[in-house]
Backbone as ProteinMPNN parsed JSONL, in Angstrom:
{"seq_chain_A": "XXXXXXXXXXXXXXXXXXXXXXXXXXXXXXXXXXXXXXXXXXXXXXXXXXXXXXXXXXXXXXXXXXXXXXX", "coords_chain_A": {"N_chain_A": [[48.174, -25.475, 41.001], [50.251, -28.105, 40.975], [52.011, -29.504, 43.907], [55.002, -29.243, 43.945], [56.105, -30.359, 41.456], [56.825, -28.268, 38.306], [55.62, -27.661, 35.256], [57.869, -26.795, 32.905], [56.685, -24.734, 31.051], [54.87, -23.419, 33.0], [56.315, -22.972, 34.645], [58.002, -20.788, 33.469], [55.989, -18.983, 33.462], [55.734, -18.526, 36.264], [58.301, -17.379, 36.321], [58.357, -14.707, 34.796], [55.848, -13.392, 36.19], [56.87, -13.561, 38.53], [58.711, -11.162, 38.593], [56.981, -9.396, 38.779], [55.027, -9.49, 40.536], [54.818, -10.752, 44.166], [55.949, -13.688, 44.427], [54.617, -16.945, 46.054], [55.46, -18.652, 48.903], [54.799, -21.141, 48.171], [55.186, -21.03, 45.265], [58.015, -20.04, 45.04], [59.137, -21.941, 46.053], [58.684, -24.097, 44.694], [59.669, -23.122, 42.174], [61.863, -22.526, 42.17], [63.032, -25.784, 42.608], [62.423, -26.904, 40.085], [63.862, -25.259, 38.73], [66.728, -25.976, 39.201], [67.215, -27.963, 37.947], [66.597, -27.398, 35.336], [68.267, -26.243, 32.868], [67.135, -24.774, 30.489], [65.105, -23.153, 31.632], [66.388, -21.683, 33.117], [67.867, -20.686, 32.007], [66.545, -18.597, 30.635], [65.116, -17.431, 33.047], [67.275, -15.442, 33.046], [67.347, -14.124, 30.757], [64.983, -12.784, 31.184], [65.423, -11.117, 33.755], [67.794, -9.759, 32.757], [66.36, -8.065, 30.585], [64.786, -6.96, 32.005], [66.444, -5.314, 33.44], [67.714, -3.816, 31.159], [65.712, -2.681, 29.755], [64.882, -0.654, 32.304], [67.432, 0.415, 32.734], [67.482, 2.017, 30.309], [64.664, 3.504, 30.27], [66.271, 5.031, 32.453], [65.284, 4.68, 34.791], [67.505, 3.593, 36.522], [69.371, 0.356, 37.91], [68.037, -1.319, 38.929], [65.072, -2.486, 40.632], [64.394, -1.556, 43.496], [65.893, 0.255, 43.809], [66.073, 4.204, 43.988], [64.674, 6.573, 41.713], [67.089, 7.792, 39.168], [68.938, 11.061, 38.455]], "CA_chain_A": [[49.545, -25.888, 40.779], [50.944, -28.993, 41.887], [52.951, -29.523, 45.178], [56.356, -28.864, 43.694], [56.477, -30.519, 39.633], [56.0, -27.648, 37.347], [56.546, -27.85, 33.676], [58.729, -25.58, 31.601], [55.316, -23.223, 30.546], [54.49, -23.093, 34.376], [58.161, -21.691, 35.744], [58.028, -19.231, 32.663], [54.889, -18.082, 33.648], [56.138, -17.643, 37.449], [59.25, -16.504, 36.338], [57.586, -13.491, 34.545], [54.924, -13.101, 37.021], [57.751, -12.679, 39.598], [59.089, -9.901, 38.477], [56.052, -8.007, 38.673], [54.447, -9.266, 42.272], [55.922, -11.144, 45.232], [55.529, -15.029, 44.77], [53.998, -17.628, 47.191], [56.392, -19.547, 49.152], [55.184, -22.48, 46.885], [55.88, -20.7, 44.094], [59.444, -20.239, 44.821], [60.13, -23.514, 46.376], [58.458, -25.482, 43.274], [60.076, -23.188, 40.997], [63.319, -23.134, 42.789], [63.392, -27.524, 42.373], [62.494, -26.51, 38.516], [65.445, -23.987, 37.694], [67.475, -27.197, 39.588], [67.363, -29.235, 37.047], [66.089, -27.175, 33.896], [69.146, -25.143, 32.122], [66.232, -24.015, 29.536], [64.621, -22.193, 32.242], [67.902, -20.972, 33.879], [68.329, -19.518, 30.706], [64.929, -17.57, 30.618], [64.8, -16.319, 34.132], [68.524, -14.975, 33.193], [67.404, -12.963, 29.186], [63.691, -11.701, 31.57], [66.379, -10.589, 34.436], [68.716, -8.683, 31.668], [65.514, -7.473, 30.002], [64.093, -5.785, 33.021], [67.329, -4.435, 33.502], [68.017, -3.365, 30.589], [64.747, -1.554, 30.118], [64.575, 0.121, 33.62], [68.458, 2.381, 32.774], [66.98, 3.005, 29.255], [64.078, 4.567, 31.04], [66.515, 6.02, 33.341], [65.036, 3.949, 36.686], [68.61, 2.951, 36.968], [69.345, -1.319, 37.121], [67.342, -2.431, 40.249], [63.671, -1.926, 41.331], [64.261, -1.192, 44.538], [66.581, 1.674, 43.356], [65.109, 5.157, 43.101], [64.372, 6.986, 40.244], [68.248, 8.619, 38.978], [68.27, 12.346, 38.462]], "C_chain_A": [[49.825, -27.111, 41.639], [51.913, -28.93, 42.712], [54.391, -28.721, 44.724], [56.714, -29.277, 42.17], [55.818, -29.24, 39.255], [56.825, -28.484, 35.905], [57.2, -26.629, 33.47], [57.679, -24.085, 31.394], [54.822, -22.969, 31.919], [55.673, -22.407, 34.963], [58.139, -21.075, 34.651], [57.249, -18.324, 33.213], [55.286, -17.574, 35.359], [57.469, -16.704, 37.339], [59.118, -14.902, 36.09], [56.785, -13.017, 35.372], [55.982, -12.592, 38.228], [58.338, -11.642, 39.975], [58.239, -8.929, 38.67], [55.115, -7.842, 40.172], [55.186, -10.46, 42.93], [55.379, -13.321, 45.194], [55.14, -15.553, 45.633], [55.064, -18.176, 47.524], [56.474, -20.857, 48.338], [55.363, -22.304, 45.644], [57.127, -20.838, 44.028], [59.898, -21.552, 45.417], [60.153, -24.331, 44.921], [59.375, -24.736, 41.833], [61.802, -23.24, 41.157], [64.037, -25.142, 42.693], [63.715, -27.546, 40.764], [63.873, -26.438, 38.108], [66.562, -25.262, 38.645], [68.167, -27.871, 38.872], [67.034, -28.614, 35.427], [67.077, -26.218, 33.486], [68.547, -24.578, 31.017], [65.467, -22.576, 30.267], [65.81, -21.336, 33.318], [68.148, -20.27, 32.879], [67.845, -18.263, 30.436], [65.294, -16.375, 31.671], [66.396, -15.475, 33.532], [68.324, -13.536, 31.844], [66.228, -12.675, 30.5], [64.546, -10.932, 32.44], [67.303, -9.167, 33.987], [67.721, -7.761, 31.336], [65.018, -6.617, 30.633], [65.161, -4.763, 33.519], [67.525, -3.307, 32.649], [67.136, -2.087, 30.144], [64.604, -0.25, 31.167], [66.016, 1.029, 33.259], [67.874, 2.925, 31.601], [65.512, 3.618, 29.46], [64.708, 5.551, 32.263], [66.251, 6.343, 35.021], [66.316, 3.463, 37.137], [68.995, 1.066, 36.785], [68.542, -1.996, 38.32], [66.102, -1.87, 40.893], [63.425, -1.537, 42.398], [65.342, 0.271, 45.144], [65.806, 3.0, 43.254], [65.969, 5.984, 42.029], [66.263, 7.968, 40.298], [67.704, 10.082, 38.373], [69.712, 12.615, 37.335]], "O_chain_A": [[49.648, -27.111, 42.857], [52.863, -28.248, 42.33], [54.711, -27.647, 45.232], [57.574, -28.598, 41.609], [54.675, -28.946, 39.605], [57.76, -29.236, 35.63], [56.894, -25.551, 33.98], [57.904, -22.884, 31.547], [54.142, -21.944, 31.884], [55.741, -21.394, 35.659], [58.549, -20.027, 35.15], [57.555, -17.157, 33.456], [55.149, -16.394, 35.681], [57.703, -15.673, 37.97], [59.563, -14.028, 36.833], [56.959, -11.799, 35.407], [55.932, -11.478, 38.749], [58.534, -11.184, 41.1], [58.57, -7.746, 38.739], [54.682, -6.842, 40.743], [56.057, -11.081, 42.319], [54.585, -13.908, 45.929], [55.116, -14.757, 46.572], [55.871, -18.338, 46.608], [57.456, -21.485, 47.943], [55.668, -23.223, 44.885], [57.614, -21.587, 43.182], [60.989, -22.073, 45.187], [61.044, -24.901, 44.291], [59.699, -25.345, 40.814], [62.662, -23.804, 40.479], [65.207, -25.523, 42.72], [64.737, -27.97, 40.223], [64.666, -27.141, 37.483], [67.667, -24.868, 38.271], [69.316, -28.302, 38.974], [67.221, -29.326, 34.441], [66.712, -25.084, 33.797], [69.278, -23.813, 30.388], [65.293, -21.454, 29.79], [65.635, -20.431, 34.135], [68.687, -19.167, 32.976], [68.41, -17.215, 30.123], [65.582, -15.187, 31.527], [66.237, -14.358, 34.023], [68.859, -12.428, 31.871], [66.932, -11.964, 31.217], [64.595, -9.78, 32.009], [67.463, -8.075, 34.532], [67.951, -6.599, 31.672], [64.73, -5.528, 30.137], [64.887, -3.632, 33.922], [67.541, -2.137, 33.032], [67.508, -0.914, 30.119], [64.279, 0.892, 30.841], [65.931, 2.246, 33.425], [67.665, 4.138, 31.586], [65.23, 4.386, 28.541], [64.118, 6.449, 32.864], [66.534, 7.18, 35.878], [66.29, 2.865, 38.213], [68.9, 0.532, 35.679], [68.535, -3.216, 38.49], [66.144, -0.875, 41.616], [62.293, -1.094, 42.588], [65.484, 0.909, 46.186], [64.868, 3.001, 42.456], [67.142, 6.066, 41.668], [66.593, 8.644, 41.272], [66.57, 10.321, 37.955], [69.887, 13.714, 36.809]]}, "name": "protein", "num_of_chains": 1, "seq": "XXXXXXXXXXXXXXXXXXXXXXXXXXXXXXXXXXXXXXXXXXXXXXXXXXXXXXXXXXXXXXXXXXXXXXX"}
């Protein structure tokens, strides 16, 4: 990855990837400059955000991963 330019298909792919393990600091800086300036990918991280939400109460994990499991 370069210093800090990604493209569009590079901050998707961290955006998704983020959700699932803990980024590099140059991940989130470079993709943090990204989502800056890109309201396409502000858009994204915002429907994968909803999506993981939305998934996790209709399994009944509640709305936040660091939530436990509801009874």
């Amino acid at each position: 990855m370069a210093a800090a330019k990604l493209t569009c298909k590079e901050a998707g792919r961290i955006i998704s990837q983020g959700l699932d393990r803990e980024m590099t600091a140059a991940e989130r800086i470079a993709l943090r400059m990204h989502l800056a300036i890109c309201s396409p990918c502000n858009a994204l991280k915002m429907q994968f955000t909803f999506l993981r939400r939305a998934l996790g109460a209709y399994a009944g994990r509640g709305t936040d991963r660091d939530e436990p499991p509801s009874k």
